[in-house]
N, CA and C atoms as a LAMMPS dump frame, in Angstrom:
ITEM: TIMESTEP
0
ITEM: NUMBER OF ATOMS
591
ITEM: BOX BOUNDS ff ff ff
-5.0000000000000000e+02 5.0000000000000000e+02
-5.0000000000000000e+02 5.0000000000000000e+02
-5.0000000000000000e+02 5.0000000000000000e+02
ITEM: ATOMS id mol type element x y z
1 1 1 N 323.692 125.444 69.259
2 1 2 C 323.607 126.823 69.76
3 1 3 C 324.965 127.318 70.242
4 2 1 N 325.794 126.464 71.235
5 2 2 C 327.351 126.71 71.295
6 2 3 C 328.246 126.996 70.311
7 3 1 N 327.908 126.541 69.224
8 3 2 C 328.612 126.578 68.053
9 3 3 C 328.139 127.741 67.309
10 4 1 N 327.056 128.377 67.495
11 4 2 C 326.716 129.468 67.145
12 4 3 C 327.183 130.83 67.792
13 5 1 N 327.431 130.703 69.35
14 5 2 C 327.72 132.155 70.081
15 5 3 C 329.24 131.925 69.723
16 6 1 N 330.162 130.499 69.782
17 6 2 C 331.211 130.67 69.451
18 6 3 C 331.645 131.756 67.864
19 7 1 N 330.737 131.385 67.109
20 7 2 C 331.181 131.973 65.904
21 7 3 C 330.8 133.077 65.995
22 8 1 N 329.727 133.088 66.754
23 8 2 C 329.51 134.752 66.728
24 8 3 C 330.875 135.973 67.109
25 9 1 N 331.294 134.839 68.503
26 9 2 C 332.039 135.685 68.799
27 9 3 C 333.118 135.6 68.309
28 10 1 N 333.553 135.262 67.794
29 10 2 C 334.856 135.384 66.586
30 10 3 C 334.336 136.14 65.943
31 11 1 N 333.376 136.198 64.955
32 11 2 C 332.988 137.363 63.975
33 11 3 C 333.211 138.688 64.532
34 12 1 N 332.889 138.803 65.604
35 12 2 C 332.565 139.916 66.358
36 12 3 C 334.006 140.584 66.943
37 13 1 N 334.985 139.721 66.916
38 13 2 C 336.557 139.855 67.462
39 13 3 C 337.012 140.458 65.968
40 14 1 N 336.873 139.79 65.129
41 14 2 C 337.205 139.974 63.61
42 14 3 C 336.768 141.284 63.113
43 15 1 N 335.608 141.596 63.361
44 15 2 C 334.939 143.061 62.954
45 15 3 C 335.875 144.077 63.446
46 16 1 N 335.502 143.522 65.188
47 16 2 C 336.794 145.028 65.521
48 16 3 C 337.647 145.128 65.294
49 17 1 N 338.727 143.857 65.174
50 17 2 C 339.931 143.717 64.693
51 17 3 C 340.293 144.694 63.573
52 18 1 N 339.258 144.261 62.405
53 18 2 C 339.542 144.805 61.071
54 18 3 C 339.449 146.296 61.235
55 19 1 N 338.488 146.464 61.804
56 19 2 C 337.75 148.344 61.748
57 19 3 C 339.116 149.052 62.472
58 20 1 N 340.217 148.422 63.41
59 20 2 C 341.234 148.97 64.014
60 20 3 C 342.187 148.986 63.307
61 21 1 N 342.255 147.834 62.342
62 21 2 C 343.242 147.793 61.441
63 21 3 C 343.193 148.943 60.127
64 22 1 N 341.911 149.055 59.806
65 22 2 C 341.685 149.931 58.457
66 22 3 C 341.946 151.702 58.997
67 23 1 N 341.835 151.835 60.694
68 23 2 C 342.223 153.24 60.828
69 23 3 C 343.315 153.756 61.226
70 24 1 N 342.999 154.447 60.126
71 24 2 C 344.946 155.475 59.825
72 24 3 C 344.798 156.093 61.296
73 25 1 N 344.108 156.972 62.101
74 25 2 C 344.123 157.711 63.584
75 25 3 C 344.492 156.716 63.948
76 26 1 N 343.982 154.855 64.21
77 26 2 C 344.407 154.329 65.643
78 26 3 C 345.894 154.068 65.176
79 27 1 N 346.646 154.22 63.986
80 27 2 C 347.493 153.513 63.129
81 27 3 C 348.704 154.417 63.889
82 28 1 N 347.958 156.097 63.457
83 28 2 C 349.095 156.883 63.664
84 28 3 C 348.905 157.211 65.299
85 29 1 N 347.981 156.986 65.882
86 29 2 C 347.97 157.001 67.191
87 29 3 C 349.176 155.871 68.175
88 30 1 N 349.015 154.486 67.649
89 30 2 C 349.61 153.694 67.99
90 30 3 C 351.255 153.769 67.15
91 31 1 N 351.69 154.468 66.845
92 31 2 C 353.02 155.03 66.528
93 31 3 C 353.192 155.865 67.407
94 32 1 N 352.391 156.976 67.608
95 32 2 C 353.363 158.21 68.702
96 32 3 C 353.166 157.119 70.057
97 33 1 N 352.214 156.583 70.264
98 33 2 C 352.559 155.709 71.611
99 33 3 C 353.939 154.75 71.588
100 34 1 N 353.865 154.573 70.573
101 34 2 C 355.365 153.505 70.742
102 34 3 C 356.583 154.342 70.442
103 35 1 N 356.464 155.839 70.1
104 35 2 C 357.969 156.325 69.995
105 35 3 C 357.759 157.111 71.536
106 36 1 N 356.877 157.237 71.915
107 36 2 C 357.21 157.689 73.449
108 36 3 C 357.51 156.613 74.34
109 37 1 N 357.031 155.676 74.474
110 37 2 C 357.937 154.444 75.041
111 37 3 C 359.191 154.347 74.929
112 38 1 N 359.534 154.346 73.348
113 38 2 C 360.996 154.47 73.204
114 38 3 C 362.165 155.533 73.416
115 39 1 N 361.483 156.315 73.352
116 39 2 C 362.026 157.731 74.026
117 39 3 C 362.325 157.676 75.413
118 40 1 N 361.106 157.228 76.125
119 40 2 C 361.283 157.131 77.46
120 40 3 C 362.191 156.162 78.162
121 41 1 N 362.086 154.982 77.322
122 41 2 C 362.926 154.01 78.2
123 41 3 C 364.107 154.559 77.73
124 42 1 N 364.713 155.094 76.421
125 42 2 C 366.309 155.412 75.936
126 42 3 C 366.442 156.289 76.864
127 43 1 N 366.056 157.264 77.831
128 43 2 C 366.252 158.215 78.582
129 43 3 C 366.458 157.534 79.812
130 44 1 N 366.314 156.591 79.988
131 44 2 C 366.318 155.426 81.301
132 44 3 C 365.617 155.91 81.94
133 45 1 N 364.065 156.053 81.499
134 45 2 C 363.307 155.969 82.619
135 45 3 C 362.177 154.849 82.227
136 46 1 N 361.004 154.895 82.615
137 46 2 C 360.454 153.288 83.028
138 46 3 C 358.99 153.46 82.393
139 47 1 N 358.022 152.435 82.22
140 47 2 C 357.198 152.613 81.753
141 47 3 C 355.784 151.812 83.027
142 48 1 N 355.192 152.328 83.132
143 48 2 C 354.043 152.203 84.372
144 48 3 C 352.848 151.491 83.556
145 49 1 N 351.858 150.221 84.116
146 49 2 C 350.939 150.159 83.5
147 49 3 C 349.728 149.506 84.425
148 50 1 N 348.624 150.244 84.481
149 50 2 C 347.489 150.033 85.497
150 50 3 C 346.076 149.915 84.658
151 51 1 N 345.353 149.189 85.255
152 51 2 C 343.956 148.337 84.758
153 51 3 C 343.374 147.641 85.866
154 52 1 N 341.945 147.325 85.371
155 52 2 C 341.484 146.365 86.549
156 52 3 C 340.954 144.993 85.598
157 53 1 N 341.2 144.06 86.713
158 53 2 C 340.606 142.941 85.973
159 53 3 C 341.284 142.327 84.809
160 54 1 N 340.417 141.85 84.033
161 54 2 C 340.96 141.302 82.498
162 54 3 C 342.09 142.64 82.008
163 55 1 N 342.053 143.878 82.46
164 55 2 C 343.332 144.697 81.858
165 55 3 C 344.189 144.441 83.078
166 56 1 N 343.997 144.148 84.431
167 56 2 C 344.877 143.91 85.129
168 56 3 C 346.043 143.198 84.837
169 57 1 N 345.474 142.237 83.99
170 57 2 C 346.157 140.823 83.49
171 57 3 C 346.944 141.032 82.096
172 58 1 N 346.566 142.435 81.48
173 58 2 C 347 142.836 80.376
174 58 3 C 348.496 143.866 80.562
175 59 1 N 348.074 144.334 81.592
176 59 2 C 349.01 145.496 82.083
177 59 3 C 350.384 144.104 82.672
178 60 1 N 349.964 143.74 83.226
179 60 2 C 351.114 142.683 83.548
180 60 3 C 351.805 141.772 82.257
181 61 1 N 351.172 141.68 81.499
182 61 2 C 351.1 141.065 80.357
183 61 3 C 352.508 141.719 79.899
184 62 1 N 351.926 142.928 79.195
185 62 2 C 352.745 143.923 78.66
186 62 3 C 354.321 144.095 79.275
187 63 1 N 353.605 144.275 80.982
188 63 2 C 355.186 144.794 81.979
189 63 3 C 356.449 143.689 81.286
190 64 1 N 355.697 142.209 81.756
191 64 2 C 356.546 141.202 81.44
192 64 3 C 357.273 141.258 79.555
193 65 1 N 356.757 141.575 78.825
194 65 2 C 357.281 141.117 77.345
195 65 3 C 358.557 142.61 77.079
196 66 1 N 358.203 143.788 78.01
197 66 2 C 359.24 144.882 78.042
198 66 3 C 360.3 144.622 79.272
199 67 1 N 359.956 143.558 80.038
200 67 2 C 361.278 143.608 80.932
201 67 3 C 362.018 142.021 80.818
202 68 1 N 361.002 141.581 79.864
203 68 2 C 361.896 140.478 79.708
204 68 3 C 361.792 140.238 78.236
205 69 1 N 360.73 140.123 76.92
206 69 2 C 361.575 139.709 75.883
207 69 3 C 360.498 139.986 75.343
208 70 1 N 360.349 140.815 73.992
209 70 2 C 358.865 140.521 72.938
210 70 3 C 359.129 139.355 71.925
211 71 1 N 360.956 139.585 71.045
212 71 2 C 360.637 138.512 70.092
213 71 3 C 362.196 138.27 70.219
214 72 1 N 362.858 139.531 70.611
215 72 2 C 364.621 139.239 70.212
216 72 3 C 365.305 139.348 71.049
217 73 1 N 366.422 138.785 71.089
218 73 2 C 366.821 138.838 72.222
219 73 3 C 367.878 139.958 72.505
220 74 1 N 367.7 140.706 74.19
221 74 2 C 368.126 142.151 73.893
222 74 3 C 368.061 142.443 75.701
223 75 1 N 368.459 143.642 76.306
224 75 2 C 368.653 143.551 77.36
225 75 3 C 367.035 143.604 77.928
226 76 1 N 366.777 143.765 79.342
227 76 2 C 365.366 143.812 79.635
228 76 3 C 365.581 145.503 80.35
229 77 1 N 364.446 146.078 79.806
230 77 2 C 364.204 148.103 80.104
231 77 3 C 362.846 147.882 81.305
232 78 1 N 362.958 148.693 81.509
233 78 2 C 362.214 149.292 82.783
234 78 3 C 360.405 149.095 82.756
235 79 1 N 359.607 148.416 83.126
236 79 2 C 358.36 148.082 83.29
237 79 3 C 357.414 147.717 84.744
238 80 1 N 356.801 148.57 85.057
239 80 2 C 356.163 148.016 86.728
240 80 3 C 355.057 147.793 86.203
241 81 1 N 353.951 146.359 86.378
242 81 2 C 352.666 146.714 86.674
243 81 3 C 351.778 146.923 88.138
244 82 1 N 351.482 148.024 88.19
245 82 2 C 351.172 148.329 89.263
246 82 3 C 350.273 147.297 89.816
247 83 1 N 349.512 146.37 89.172
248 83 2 C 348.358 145.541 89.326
249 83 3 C 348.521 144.645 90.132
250 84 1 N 350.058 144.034 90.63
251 84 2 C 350.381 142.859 90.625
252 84 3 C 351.353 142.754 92.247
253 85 1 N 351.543 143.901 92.888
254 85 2 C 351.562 143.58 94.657
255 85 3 C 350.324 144.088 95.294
256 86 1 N 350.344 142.658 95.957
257 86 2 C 349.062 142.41 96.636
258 86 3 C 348.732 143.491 97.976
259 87 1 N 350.08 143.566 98.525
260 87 2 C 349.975 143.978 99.929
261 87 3 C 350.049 145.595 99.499
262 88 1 N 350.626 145.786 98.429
263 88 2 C 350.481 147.436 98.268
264 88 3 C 348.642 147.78 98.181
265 89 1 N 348.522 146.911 96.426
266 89 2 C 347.029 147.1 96.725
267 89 3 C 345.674 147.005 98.129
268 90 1 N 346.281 146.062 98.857
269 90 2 C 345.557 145.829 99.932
270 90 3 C 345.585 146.722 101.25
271 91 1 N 346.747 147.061 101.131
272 91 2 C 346.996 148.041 102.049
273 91 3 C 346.386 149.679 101.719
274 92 1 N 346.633 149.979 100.476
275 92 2 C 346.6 151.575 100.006
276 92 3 C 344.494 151.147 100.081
277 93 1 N 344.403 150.331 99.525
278 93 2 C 342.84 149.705 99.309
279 93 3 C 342.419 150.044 100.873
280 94 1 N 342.459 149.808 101.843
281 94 2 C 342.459 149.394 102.953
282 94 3 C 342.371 150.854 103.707
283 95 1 N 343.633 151.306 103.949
284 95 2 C 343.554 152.964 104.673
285 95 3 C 343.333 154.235 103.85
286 96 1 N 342.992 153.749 102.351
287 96 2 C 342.913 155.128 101.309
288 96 3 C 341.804 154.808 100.716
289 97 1 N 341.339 153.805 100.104
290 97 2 C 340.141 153.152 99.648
291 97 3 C 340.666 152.764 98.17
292 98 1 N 339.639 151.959 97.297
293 98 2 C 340.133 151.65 96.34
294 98 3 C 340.377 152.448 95.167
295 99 1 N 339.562 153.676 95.105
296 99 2 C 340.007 154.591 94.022
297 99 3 C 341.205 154.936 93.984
298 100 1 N 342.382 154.848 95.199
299 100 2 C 343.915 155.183 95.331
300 100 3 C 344.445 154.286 95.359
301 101 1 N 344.127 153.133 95.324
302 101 2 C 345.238 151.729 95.223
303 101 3 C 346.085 152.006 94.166
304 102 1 N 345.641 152.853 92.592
305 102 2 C 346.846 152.857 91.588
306 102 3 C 347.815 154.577 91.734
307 103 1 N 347.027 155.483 92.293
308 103 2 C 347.133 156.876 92.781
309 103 3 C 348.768 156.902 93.948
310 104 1 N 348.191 156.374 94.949
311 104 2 C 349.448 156.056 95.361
312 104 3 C 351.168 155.467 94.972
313 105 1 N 350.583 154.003 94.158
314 105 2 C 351.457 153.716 93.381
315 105 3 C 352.565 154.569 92.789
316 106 1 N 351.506 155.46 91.747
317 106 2 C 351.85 156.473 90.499
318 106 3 C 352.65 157.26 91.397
319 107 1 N 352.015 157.612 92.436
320 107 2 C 353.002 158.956 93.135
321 107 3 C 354.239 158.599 94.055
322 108 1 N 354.231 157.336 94.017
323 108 2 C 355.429 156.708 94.913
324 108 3 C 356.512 156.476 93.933
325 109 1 N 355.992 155.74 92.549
326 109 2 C 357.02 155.591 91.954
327 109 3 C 357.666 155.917 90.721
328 110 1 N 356.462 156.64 90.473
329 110 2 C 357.193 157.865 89.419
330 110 3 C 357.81 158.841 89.122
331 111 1 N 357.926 159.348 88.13
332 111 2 C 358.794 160.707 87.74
333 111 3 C 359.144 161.237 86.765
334 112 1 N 359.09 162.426 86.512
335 112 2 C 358.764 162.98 85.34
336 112 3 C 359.444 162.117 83.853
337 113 1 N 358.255 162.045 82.575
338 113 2 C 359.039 161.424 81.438
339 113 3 C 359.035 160.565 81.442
340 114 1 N 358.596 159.451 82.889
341 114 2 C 358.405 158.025 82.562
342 114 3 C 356.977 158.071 81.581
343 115 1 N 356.529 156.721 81.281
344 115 2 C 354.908 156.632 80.799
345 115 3 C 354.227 155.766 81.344
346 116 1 N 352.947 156.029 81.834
347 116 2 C 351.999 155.682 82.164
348 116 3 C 351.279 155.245 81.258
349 117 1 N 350.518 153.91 80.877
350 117 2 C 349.657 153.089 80.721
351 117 3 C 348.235 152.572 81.712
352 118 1 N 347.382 153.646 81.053
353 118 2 C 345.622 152.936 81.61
354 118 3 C 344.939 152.37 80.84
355 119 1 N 345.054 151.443 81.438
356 119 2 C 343.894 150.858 80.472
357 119 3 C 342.284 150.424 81.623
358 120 1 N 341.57 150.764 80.426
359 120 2 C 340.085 150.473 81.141
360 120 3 C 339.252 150.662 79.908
361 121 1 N 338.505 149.584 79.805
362 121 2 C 337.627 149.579 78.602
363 121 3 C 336.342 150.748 78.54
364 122 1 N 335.677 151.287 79.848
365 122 2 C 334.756 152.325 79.823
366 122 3 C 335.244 153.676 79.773
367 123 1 N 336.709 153.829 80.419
368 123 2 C 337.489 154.778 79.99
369 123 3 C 336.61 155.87 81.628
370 124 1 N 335.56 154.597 82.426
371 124 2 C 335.412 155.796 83.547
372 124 3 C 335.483 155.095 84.691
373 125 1 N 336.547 154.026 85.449
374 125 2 C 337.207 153.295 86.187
375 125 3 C 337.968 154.969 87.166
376 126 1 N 336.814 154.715 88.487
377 126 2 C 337.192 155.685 89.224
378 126 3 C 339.032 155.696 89.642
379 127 1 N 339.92 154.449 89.589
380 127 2 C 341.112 154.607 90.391
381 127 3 C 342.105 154.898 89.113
382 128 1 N 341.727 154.434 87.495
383 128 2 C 342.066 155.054 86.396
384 128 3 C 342.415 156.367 86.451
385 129 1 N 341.275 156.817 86.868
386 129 2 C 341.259 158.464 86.088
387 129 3 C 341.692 158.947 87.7
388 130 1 N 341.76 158.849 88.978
389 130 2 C 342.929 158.819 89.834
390 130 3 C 344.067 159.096 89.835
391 131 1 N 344.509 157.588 89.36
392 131 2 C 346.345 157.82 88.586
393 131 3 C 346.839 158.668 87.469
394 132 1 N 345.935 158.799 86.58
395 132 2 C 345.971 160.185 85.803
396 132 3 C 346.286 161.131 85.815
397 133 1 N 345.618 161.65 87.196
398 133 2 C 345.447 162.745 87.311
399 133 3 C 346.973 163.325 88.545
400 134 1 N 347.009 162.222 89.211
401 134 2 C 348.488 162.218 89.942
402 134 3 C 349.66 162.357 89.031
403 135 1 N 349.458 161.387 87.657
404 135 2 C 350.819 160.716 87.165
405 135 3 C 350.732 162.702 86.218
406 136 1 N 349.626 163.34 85.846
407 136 2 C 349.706 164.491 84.755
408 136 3 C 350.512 165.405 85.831
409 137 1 N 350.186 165.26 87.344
410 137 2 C 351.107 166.378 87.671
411 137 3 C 352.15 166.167 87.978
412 138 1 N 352.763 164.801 87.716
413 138 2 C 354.375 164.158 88.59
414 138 3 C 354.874 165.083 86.721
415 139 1 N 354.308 164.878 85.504
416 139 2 C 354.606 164.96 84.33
417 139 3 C 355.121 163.818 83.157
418 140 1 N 354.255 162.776 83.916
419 140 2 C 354.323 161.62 83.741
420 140 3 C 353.669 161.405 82.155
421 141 1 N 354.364 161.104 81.274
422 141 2 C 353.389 160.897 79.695
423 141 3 C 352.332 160.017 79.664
424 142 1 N 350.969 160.481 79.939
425 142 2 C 349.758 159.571 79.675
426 142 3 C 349.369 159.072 78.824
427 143 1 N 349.271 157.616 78.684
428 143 2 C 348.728 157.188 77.536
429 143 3 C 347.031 156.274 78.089
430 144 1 N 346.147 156.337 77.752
431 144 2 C 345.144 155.832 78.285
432 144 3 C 345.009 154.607 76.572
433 145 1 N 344.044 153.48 77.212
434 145 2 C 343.21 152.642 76.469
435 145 3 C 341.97 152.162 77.084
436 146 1 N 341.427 152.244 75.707
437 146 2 C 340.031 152.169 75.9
438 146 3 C 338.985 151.782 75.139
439 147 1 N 337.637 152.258 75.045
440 147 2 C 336.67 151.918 74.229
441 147 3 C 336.049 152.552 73.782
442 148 1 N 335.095 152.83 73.223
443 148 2 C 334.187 153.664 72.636
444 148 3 C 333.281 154.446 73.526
445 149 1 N 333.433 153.736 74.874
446 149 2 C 332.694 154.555 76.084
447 149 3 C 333.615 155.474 76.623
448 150 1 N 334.918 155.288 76.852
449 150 2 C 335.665 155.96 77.199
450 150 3 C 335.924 157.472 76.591
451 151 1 N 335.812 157.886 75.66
452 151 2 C 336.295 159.056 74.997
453 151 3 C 336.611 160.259 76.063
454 152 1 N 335.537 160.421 77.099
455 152 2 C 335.514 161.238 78.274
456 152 3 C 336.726 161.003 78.681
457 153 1 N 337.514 160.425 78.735
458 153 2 C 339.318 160.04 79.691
459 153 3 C 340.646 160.532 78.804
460 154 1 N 339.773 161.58 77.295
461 154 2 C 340.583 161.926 76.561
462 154 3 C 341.295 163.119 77.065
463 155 1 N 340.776 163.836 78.235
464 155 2 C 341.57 164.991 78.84
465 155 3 C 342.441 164.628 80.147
466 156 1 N 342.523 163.715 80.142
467 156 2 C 343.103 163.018 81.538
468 156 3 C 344.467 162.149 80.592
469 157 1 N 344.857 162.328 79.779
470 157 2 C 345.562 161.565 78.58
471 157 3 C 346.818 162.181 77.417
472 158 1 N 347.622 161.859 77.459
473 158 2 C 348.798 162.597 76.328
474 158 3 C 347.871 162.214 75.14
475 159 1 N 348.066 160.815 75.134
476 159 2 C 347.692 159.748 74.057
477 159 3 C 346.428 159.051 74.281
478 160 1 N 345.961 158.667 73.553
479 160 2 C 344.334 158.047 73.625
480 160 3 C 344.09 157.063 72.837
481 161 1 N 343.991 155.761 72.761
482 161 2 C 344.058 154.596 72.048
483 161 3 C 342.418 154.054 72.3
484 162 1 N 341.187 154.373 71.29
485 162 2 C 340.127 154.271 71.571
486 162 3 C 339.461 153.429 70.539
487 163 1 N 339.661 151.479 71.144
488 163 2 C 339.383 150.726 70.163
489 163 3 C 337.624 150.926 69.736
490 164 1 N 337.86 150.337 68.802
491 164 2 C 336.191 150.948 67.515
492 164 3 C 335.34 149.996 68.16
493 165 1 N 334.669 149.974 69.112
494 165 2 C 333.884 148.963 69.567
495 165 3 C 333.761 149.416 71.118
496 166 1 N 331.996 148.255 71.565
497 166 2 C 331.788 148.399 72.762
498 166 3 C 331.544 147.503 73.516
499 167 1 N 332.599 146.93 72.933
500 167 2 C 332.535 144.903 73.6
501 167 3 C 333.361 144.67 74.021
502 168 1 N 333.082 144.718 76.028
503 168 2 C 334.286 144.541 76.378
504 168 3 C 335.447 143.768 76.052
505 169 1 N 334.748 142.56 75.75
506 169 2 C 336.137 141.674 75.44
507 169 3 C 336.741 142.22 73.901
508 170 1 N 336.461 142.489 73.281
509 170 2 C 336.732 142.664 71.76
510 170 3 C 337.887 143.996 72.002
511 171 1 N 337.418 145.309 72.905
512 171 2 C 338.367 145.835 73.619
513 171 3 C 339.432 146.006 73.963
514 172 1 N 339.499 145.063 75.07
515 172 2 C 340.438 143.765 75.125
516 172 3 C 341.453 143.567 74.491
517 173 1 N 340.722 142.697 73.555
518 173 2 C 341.16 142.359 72.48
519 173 3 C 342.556 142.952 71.371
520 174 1 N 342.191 144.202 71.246
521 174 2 C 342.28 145.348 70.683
522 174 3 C 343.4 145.746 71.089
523 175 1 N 343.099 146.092 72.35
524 175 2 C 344.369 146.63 72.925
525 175 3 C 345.633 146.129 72.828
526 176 1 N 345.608 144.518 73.34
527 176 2 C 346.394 143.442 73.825
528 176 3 C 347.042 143.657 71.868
529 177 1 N 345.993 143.668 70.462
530 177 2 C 346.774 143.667 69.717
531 177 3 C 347.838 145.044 69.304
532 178 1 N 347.234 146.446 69.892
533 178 2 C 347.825 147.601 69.71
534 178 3 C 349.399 147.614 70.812
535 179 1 N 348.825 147.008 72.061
536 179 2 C 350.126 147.385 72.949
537 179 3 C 351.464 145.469 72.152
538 180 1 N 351.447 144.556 71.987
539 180 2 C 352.092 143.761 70.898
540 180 3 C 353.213 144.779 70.045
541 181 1 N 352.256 144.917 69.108
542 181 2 C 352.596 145.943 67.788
543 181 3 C 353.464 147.295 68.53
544 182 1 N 352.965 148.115 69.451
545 182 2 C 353.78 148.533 70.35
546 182 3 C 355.543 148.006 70.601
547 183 1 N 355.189 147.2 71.505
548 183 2 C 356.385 146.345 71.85
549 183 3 C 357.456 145.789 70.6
550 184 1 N 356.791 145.406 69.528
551 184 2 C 357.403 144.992 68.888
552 184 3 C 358.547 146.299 67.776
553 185 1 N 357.386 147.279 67.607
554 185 2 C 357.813 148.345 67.334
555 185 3 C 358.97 149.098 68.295
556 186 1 N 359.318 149.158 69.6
557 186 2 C 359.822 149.691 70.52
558 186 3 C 361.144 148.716 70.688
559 187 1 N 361.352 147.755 70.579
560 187 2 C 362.231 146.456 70.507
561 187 3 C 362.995 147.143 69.298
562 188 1 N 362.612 147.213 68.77
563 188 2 C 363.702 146.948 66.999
564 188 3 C 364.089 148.621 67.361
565 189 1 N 363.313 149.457 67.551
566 189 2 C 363.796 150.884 67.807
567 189 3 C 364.958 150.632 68.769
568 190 1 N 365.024 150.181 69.547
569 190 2 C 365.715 150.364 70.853
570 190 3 C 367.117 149.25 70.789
571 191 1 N 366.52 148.33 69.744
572 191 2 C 368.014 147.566 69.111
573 191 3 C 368.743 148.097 68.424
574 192 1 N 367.895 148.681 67.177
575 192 2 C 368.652 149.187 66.456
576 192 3 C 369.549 150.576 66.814
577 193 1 N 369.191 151.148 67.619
578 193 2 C 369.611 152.273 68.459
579 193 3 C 370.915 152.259 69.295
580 194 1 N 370.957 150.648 69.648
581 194 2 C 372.177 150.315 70.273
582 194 3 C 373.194 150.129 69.458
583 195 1 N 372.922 149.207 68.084
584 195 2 C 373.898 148.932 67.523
585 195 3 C 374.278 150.046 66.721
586 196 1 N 373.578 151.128 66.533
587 196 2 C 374.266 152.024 65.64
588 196 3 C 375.451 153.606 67.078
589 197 1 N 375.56 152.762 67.762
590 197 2 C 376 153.313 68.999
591 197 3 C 377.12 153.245 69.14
């Protein structure tokens, strides 16, 4: 029976995988997200990324491979994940409540033209759509990720990355392979940019 939910769930990683891969929208979606990254950091400004949970861990994920290395070696550009001080979260959590733990953040340390990164698989993560809504009036470039539940977080959003599925982990999944492809895309832009300098 283990050997059965295992395969299931691979099949089930594989499905979405493919269905993300075969669409030209998430294709050409996940291009304007990675030339606004690159835009943004060549302008020297920084790129923001907030989630809870398993995206908590994604958003940090990401911060780390843009401030320190995706594949080549090259200087390290500008990345915060907001996810990852404790005493900010605990504190803003604490005298503001938790829907502003990322709200605060956004408005402390942003500024216009940086980009913002949400990720939340339901796409209706009350402290998500929070920072959103702070980071749209600092003029902060929104990019949200999400799921098939999410679509509602498409007006709170520049960009909208809405993997074909409603499994959280597969989601997930999804993302972790769109924001990669991202990075990797944004790297060679931002090399090649130097050397022709």
């Amino acid at each position: 029976m283990n050997q059965d939910r295992i395969a299931a769930h691979f099949q089930s990683s594989l499905d979405g995988l493919s269905k993300a891969v075969q669409s030209d929208e998430l294709r050409a979606t996940t291009h304007t997200i990675a030339r606004a990254v690159t835009g943004a950091l060549t302008a020297g400004n920084k790129l923001l990324l907030i989630g809870n949970g398993g995206s908590a861990a994604d958003a940090q994920h990401i911060a780390a491979e843009i401030t320190g290395r995706y594949k080549q070696e090259r200087p390290g550009w500008a990345a915060i994940a907001l996810t990852t001080d404790t005493s900010a979260l605990t504190a803003i959590g604490n005298d503001y409540g938790f829907e502003q733990i990322f709200a605060r953040q956004v408005q402390g340390l942003a500024k216009r033209d940086d980009v913002l990164f949400a990720l939340t698989t339901s796409g209706r993560s009350p402290n998500i759509l929070a920072a959103l809504k702070v980071a749209r009036d600092l003029g902060v470039i929104t990019v949200g990720f999400t799921g098939m539940k999410g679509e509602s977080m498409r007006a709170a959003c520049d960009h909208l990355f809405v993997a074909p599925t409603e499994d959280t982990p597969v989601v997930q999944q999804i993302h972790m392979m769109a924001m990669h492809a991202i990075c990797d895309d944004v790297e060679q832009a931002l090399i090649t940019a130097t050397k022709t300098k």
